[in-house]
N, C-alpha and C positions, 0 to 999 in steps of 0.2 A: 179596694183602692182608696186611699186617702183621698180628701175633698180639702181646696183651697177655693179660698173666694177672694178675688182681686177684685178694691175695690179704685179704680182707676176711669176718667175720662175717655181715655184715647183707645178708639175700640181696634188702633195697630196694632197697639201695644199689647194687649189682651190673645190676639192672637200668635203672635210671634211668642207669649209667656205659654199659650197652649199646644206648640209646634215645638217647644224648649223642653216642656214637663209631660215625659212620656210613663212615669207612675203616677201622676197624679191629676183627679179630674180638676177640672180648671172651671169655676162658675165665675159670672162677673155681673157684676152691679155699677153702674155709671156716677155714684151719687151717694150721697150719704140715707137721704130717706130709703133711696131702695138697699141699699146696704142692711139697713137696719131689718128691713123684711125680710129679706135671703138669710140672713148670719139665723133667727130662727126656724126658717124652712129649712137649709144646706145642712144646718151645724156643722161645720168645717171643722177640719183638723189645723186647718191655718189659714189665716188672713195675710194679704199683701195691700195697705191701705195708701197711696198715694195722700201726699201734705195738704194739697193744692186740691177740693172739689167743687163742683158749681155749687152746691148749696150748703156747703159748712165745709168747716175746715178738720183738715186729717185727726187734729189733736182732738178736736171734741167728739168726732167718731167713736173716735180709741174708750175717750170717758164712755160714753153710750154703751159700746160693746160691752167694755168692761163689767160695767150695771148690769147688764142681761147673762154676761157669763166670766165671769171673776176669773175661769184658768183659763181662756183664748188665747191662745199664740197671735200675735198681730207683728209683722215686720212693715217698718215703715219704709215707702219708698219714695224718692222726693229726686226734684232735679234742682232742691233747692240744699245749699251743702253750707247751713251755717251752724256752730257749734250752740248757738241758743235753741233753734229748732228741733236738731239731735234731744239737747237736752230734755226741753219740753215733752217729745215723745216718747222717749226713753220714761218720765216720771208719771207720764200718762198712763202706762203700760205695755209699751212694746216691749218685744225682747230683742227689738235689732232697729237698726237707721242704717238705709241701703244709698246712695249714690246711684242714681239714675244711670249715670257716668260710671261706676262698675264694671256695668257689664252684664249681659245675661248669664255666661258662662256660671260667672260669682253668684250671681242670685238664684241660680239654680242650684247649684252646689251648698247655698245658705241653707235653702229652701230644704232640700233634702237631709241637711243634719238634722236641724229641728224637729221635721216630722218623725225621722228613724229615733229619737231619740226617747 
């Protein structure tokens, strides 16, 4: 079973991503420091990083991850939809900027190319 590590606040959200994704384990890290810990324990086959954490923000995550593993799959997911932001994380290293406002549907359906791919 493929391993995703969402790293997100809102521990609804986490769940309804875990009730959504019925191939794939779902881990979840609150924060960017515990992020940093889990992404070494988990080694995910994909990340879902929220823009927006308490202790740092999405894009320097992304740099972080990066460092520790240069081919990471990281989809950004933000409820923030401005084309500078996209930008920024898109250069950071994600391979996608998701729209909070999506949809589950879509982000499950993202979620699954990427990892079948």
């Amino acid at each position: 079973m493929k391993k995703l590590l969402l790293v997100e606040d809102s521990e609804m959200f986490y769940h309804l991503l875990t009730k959504a994704l019925k191939r794939v384990d779902v881990k979840w890290a609150m924060d960017g420091k515990d992020a940093l810990l889990k992404v070494r324990e988990v080694q995910p086959d994909i990340m879902l990083v929220d823009v927006v954490l308490p202790d740092m923000s999405g894009i320097d995550l992304i740099k972080k991850i990066k460092d520790i593993h240069p081919n990471a799959k990281i989809i950004v997911i933000s409820g923030i939809d401005h084309d500078e932001v996209r930008r920024d994380a898109l250069r950071a290293g994600a391979v996608d900027y998701i729209s909070k406002s999506a949809g589950l549907n879509y982000l499950r359906e993202r979620i699954y190319r990427e990892i079948e791919d």
